[in-house]
C-alpha positions as CSV (number, residue, x, y, z in Angstrom):
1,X,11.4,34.4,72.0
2,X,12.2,34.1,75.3
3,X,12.3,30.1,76.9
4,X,10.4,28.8,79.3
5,X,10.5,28.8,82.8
6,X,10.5,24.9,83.0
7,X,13.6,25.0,80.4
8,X,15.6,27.2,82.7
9,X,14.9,25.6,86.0
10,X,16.1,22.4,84.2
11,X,18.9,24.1,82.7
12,X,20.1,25.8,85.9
13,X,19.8,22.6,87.8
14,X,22.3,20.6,85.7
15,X,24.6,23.7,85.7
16,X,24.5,23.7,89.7
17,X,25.0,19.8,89.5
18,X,28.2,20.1,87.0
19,X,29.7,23.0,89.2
20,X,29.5,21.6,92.5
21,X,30.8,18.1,91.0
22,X,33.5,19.5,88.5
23,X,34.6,22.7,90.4
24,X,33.0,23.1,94.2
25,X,33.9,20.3,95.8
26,X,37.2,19.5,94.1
27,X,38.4,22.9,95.1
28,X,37.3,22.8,98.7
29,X,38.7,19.6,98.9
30,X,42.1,21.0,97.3
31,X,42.5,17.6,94.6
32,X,46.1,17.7,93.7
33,X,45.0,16.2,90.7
34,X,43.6,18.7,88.8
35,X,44.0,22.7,88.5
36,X,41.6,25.5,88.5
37,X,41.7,25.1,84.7
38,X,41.5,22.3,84.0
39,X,38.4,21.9,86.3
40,X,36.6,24.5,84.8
41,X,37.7,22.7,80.9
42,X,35.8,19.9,82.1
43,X,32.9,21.5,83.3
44,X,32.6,23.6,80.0
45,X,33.0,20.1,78.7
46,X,30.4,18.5,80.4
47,X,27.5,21.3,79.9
48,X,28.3,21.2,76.3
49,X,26.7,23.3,74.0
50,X,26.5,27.2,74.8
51,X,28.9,26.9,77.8
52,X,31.1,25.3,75.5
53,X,30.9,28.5,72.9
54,X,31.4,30.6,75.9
55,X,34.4,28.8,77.1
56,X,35.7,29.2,73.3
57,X,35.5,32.8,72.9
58,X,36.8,33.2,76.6
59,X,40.0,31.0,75.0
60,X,41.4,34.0,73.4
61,X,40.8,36.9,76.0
62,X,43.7,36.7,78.2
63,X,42.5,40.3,79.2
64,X,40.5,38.9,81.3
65,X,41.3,35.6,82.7
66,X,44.7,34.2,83.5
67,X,47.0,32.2,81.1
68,X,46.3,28.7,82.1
69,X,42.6,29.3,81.9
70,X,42.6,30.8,78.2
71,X,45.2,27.7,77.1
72,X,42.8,25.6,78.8
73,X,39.5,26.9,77.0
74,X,41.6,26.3,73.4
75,X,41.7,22.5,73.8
76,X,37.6,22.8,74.6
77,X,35.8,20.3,72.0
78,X,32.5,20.6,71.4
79,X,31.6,17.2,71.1
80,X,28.2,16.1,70.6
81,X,26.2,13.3,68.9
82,X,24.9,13.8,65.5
83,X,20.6,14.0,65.5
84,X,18.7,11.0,63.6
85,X,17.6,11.2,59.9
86,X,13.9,10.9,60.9
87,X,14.6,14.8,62.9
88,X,16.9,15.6,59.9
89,X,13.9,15.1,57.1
90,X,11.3,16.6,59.2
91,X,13.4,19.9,59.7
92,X,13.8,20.4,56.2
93,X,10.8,19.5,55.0
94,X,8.9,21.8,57.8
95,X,11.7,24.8,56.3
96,X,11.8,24.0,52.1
97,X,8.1,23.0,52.7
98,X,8.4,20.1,49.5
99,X,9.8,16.5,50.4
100,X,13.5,15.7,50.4
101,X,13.5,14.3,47.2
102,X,12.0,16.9,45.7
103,X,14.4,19.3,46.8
104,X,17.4,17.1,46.0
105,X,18.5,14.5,43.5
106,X,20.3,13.1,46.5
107,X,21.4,13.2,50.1
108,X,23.7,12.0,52.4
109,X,22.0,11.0,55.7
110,X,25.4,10.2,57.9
111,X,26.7,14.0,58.5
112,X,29.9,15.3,57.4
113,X,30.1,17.3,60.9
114,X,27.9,17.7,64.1
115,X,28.1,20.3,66.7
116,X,25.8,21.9,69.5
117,X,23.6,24.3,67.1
118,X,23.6,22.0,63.8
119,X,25.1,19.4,61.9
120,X,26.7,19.4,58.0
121,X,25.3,17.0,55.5
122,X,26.5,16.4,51.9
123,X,23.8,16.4,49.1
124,X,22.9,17.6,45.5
125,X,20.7,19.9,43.6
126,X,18.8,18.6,41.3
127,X,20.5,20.7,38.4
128,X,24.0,18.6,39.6
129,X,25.0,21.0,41.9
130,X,27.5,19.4,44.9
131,X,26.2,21.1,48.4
132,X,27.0,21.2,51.9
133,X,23.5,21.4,54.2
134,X,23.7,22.5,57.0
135,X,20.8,21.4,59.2
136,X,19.9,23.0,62.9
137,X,19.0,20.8,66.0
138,X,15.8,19.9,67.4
139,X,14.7,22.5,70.2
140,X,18.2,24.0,70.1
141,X,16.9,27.4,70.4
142,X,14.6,27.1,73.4
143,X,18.0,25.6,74.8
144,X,20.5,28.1,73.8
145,X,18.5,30.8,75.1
146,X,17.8,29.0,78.7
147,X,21.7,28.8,78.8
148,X,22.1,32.6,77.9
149,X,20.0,33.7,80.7
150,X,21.5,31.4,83.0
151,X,24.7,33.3,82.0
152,X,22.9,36.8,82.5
153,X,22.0,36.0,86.1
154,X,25.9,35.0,86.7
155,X,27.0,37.8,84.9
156,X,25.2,40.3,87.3
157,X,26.6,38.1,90.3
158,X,30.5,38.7,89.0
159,X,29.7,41.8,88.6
160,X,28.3,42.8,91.9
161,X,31.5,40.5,93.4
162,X,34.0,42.4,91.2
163,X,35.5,39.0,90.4
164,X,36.4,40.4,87.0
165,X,38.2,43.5,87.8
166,X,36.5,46.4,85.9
167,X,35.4,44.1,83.2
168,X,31.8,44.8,82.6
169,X,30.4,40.7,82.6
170,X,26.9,41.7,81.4
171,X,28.1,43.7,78.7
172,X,30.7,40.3,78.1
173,X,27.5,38.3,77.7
174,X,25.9,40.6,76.2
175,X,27.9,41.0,73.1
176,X,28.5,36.6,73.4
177,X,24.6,36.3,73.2
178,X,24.5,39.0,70.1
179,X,26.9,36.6,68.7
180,X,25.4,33.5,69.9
181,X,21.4,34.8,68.7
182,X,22.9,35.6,65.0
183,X,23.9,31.8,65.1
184,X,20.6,30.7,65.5
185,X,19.7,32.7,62.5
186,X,20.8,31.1,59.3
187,X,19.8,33.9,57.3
188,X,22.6,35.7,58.7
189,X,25.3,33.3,58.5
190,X,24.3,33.3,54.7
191,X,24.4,36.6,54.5
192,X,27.9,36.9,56.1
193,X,28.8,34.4,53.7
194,X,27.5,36.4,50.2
195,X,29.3,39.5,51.8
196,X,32.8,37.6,52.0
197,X,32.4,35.9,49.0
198,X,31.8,39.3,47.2
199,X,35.1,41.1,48.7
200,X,37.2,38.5,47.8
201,X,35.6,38.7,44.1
202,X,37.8,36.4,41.9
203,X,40.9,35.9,44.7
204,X,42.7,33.2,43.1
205,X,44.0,32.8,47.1
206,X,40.3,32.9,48.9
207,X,37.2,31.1,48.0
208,X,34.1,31.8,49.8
209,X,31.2,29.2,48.8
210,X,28.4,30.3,47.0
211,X,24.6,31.1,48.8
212,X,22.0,28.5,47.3
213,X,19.1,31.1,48.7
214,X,16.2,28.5,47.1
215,X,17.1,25.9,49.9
216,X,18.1,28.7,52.8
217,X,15.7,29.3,55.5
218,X,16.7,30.9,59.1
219,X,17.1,26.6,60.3
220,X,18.8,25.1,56.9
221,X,21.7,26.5,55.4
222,X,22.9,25.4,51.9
223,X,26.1,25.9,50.6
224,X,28.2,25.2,47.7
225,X,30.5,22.3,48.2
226,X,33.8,23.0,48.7
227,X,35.7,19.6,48.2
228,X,39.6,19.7,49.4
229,X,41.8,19.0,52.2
230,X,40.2,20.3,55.8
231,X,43.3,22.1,57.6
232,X,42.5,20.8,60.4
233,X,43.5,17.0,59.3
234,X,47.0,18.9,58.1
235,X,47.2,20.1,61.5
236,X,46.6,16.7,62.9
237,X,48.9,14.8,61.1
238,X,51.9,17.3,61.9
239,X,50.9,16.7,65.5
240,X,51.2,13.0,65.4
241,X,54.0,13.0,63.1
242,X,52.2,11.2,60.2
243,X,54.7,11.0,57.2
244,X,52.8,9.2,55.0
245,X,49.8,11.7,54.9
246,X,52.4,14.7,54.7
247,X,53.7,13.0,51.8
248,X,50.6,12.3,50.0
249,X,49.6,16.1,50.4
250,X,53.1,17.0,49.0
251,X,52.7,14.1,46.0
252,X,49.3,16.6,45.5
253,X,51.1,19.5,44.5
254,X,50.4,21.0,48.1
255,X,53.0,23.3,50.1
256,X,52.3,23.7,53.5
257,X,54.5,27.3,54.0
258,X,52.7,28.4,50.7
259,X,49.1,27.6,52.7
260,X,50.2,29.1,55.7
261,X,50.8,32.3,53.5
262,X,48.1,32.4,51.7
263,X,45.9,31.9,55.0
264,X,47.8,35.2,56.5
265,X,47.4,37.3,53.2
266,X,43.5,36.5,53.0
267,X,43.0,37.9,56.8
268,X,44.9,40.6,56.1
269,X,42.7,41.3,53.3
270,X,39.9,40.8,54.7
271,X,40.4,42.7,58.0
272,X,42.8,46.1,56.6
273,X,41.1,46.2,53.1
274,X,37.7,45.7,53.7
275,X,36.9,45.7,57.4
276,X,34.8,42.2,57.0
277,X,36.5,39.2,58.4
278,X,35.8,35.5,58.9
279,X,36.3,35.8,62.8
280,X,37.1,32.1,63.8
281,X,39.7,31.2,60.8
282,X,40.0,27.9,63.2
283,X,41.3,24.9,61.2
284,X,38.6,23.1,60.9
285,X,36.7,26.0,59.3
286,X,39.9,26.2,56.7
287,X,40.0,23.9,53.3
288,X,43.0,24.0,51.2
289,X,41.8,23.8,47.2
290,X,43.6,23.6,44.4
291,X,46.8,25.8,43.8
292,X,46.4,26.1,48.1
293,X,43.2,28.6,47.6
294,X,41.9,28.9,51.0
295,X,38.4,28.0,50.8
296,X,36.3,29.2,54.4
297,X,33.4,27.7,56.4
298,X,31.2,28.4,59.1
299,X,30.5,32.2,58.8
300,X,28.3,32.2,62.1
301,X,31.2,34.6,63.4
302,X,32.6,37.5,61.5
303,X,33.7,40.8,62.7
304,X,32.6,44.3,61.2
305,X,34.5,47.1,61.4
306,X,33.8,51.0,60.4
307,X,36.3,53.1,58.5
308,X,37.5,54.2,61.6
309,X,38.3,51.3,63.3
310,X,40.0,49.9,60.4
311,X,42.2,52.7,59.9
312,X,43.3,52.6,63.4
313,X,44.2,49.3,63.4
314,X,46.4,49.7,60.4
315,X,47.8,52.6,61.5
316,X,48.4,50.5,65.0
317,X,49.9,47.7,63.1
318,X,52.1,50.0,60.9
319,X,53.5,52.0,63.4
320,X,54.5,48.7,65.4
321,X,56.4,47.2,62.5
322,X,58.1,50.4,61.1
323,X,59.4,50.7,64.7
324,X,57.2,54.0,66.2
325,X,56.6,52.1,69.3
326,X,55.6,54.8,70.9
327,X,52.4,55.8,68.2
328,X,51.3,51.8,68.2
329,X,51.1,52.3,72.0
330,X,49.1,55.6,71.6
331,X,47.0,54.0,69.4
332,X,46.4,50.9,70.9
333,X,45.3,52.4,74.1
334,X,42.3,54.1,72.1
335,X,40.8,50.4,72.3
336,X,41.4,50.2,76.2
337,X,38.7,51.6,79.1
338,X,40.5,52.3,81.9
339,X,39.1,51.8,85.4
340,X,39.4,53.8,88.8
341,X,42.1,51.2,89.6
342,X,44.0,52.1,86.2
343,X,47.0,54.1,86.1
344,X,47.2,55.2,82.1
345,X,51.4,55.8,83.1
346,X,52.3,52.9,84.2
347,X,49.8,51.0,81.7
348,X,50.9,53.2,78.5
349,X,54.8,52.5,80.3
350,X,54.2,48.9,80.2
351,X,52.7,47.9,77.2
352,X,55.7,50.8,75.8
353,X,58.2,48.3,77.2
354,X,56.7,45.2,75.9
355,X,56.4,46.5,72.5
356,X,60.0,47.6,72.7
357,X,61.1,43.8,73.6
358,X,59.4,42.1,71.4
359,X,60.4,44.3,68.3
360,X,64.3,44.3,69.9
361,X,63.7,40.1,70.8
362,X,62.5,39.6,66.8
363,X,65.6,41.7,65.7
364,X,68.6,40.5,67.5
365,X,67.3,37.4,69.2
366,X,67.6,33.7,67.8
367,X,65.0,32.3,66.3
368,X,64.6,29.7,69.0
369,X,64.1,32.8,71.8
370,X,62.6,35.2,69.7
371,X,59.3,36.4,71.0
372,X,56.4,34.7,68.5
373,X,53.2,36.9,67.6
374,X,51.6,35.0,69.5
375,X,53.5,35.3,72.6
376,X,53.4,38.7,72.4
377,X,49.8,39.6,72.3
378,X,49.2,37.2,75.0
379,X,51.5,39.3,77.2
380,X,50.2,42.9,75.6
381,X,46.5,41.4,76.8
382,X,47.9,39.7,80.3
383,X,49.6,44.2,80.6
384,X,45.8,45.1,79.9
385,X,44.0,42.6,82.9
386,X,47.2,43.7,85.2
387,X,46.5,47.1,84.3
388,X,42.7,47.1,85.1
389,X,41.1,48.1,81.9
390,X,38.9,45.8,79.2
391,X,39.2,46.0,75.6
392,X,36.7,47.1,73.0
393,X,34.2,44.5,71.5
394,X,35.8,45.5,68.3
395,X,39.1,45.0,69.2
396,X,38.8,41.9,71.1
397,X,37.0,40.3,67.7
398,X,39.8,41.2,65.9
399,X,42.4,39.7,68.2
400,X,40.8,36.5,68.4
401,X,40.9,36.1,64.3
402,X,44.8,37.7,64.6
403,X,45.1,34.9,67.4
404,X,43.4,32.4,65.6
405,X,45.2,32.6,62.3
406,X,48.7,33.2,63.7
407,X,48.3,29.8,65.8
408,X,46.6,27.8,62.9
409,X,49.4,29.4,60.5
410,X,52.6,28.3,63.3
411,X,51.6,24.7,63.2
412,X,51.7,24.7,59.7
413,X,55.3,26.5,59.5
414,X,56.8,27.3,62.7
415,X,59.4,29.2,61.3
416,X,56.5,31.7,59.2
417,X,58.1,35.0,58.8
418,X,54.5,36.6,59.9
419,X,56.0,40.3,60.4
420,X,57.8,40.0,56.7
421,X,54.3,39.2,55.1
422,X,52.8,42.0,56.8
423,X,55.2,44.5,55.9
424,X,54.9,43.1,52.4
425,X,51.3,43.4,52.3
426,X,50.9,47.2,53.6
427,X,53.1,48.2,50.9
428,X,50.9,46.8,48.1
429,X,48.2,47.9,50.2
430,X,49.7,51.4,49.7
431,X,50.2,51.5,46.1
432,X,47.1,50.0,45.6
433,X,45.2,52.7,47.4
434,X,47.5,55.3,45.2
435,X,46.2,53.3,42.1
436,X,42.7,53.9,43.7
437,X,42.9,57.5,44.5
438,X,43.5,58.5,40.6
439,X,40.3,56.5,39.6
440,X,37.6,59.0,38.0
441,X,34.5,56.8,39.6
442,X,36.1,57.3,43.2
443,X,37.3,60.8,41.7
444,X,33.2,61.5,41.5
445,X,32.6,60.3,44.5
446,X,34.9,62.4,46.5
447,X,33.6,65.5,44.7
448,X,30.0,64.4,45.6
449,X,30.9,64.0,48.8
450,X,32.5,67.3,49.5
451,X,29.1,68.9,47.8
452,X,27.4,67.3,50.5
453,X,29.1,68.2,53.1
454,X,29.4,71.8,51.6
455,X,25.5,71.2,51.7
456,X,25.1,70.7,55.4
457,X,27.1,73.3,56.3
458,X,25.3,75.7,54.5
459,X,22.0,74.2,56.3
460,X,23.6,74.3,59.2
461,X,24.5,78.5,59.0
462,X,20.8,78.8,57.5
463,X,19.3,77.4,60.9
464,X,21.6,79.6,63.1
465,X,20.4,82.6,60.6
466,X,16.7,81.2,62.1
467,X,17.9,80.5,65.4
468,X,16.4,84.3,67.0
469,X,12.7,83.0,66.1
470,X,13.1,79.8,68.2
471,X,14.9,81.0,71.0
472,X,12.8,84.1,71.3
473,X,10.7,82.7,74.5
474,X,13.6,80.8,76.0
475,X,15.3,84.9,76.0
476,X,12.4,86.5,77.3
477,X,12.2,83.7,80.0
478,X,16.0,84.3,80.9
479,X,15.6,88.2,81.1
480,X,12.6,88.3,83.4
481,X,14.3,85.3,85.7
482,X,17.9,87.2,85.9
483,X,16.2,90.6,87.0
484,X,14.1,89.1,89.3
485,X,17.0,87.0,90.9
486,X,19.2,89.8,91.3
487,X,16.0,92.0,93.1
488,X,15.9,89.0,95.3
489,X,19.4,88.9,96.4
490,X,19.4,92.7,96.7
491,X,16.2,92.6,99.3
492,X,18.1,89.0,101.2
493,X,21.2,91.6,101.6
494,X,19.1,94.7,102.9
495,X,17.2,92.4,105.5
496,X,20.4,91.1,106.8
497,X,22.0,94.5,107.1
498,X,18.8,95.7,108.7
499,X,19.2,93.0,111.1
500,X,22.4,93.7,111.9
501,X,22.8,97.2,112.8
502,X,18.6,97.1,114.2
503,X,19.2,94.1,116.6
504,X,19.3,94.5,120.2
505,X,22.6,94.5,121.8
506,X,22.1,91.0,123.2
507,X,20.6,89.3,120.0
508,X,21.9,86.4,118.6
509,X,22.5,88.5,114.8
510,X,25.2,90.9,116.7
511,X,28.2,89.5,116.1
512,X,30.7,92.9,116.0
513,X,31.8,95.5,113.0
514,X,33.2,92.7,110.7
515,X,30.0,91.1,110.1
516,X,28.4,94.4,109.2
517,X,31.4,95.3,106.9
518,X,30.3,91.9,105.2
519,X,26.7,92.4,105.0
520,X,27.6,96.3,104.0
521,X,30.1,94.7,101.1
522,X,27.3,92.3,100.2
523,X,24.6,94.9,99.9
524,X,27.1,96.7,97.2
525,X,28.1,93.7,95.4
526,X,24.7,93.1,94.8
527,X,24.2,96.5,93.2
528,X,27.1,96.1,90.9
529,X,25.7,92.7,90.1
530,X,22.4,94.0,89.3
531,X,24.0,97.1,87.3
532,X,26.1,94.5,84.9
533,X,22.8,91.7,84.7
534,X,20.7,94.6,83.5
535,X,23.3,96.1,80.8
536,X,23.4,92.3,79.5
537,X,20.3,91.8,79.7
538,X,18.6,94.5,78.0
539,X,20.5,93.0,74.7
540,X,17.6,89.9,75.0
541,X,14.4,90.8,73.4
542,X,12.1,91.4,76.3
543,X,9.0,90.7,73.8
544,X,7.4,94.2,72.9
545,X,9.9,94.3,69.9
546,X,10.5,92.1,66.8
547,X,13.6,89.4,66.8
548,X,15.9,91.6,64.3
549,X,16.7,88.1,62.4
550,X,17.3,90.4,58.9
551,X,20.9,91.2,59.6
552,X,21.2,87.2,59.9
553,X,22.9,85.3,56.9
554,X,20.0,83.8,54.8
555,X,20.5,80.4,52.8
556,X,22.5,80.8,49.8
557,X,21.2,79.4,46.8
């Protein structure tokens, strides 16, 4: 549905009031004060909302923007007042279509969490069940979408003004409003959430909650409850220094190194073993449980990849760590589109050297000068905006989980041996795949799938074997044009060599001997030409004979 006009004229009138206030006229001005990034923070700041979103998934691509910008867009909040019960009821009674209390034995009317597309309330079922509800705004859709078309029109302006390199901006905002549409759904949210719940099966290290699909609807979403300690509060008490907290999470039988590992093991699960991953593993969508399970949140963004994709990225991650810089490189590249301003050399050169230092930085180095994960893809993506090229959708998704974790995970433990755990986790990866391959189920299946391909081969030969009945007209076409083309160019050579010798003295055609040796030569290339397109051509049926299709292969049964 698309939004009004009166929505977007509103829309695009505040964001032409925050720009000019936050960014124009600072910048012309030149204010000491504040930066380029941090002016365009507080403008993301002040639209709220969509912009805010934007500014967040912008956070991570240092592909395309510079470093102070993407550190910038990390510390964006999205902060926003929670709606009022009265708007709360109606939704949910307008989407479960029964009263409140009919649908729950209770509910919580002060929300656990509010942001720009909904807010989080605690109830329960009336079989006992604890659950988290989530609850979408008021008119947030017809908002949303205003804001995404606003960013459509902009994107076609950077683009035309090559402000972004060879970055395609429509096709930027075009995958962010894919994204941003699916969170307006929550159908799909709870579908993301079934789909990671049933990979991680009975994972004593991840816990996905459980769908409660009586009291889902595309505008409530209803979750089980997942009651622990939000990571985000762990994070926040490390950054303040709060002992007391830290020891009161200890005194719980929590470890914070052991969460931090079990937050990198459950991504790489999810992204090398099943191609399925929570895409925003930010802290606040992370909840240490019991025995420092990870339990996960928010599911509005998850990437998808194919086999394909997966394998490459594993094979890119394996090549880096066991040392074959050189294949990581080649690999990695296969994500990159170059532009006309790209040289693939000096890019595959670079990004060769900085995987070189930071394998050589984490070897010899000390640990206070090593290179961190983190460090290094932001220089590998700062090589790729340097280098002119933009990075798959695919890719970039799984960088900004990578990113995501690995930051969440170094606050935790600084000193997190990420690169141990990884090699650690490809080699049970490894065996476990071995374990796999032996398995009579996936046995039959790889025999039913080489049948079927056998299969469409053979249907394949069988339609070349019928090939001479549907090309029959197209031949006869191609015989009758090529004989009377080369007739035609026969006759254009006469008539010039007519001309030529025929002319009188004075005439413009009489231009000496050579020419006429020319026209002469021309007259007998012809001639050959129209000796060999006849011998080829006579092999095409000329249509007073049958296609011979019998010496064709027939379909083998």
């Amino acid at each position: 549905m698309r939004p009004g006009l009166g929505a977007v004229v509103r829309r695009a009138a505040q964001v032409s009031r925050v720009a000019l206030g936050q960014v124009v006229v600072p910048w012309l001005r030149r204010d000491p004060a504040s930066t380029g990034a941090q002016r365009a923070q507080q403008a993301l700041e002040a639209l709220g909302g969509t912009w805010v979103k934007l500014g967040q998934a912008l956070a991570l691509r240092f592909d395309l923007l510079p470093a102070d910008y993407c550190l910038g867009f990390f510390q964006l909040l999205n902060q926003v007042r929670p709606f009022p019960a009265d708007a709360v009821r109606r939704t949910l009674e307008a989407e479960l279509g029964r009263p409140v209390e009919a649908c729950f034995r209770s509910f919580a009317w002060e929300p656990l969490a509010a942001a720009s597309i909904g807010q989080v309330h605690r109830a329960v079922l009336p079989d006992g069940t604890e659950v988290a509800v989530k609850v979408q705004r008021p008119d947030v859709r017809e908002l949303v979408r205003a804001d995404l078309r606003l960013m459509r029109w902009a994107a076609t302006l950077l683009d035309a003004s090559w402000l972004l390199g060879p970055t395609d901006a429509r096709a930027l905002v075009a995958e962010f409003s894919r994204w941003t549409e699916e969170e307006l759904d929550y159908r799909t949210e709870a579908r993301h959430a079934a789909a990671l719940r049933a990979n991680a099966g009975g994972d004593a290290l991840e816990r996905n909650p459980r769908v409660v699909a009586s009291h889902t609807t595309s505008r409530v979403l209803t979750l089980e409850y997942l009651g622990g300690v939000p990571v985000i509060e762990i994070v926040a008490a490390i950054r303040r220094g709060d002992e007391e907290f830290l020891a009161a999470l200890r005194a719980r039988g929590h470890d914070r190194r052991r969460i931090a590992s079990h937050i990198v093991w459950n991504a790489l699960n999810q992204i090398y073993r099943f191609g399925y991953f929570h895409a925003d593993p930010h802290p606040a969508n992370l909840i240490v449980l019991e025995g420092d399970a990870i339990g996960y949140v928010d599911f509005g963004i998850v990437g998808r990849l194919d086999d394909r994709t997966t394998s490459s990225l594993r094979y890119f991650a394996q090549s880096l760590f066991a040392g074959h810089v050189g294949n990581a490189v080649d690999e990695f590249m296969r994500f990159l589109a170059p532009s006309p301003r790209t040289d693939p050399e000096a890019a595959r050169r670079d990004l060769l050297e900085c995987m070189t230092r930071y394998l050589e930085s984490a070897r010899v180095a000390p640990q206070d000068v090593a290179w961190s994960e983190e460090v290094f893809e932001i220089e590998m993506l700062g090589l790729v905006r340097r280098h002119a090229m933009a990075i798959a959708p695919d890719a970039a998704r799984y960088l900004k989980a990578v990113l995501t974790a690995e930051a969440t995970v170094k606050e935790l433990d600084p000193e997190f041996d990420l690169r141990g755990h990884e090699n650690r986790f490809f080699g049970r990866l490894m065996l476990l795949e071995a374990r796999e391959s032996v398995n009579v189920r996936r046995v039959g299946q790889w025999i039913l799938d080489a049948r079927w391909r056998v299969e469409r081969l053979l249907e394949s030969v069988e339609r070349l074997g019928e090939a001479p009945r549907h090309v029959l007209p197209l031949a006869r076409a191609v015989r009758r044009r090529v004989q009377f083309l080369s007739l035609l160019t026969i006759f254009g050579w006469l008539a010039v060599l007519v001309a030529l010798w025929t002319g009188p003295p004075e005439g413009p055609l009489v231009l000496g001997q050579p020419l006429r040796q020319v026209a002469l030569g021309g007259v007998l290339a012809s001639l050959v030409l129209l000796a060999f397109s006849v011998r080829q051509v006579r092999r095409l049926p000329s249509g007073s004979e049958p296609a011979h299709v019998s010496q064709y292969p027939r379909r083998v049964r």
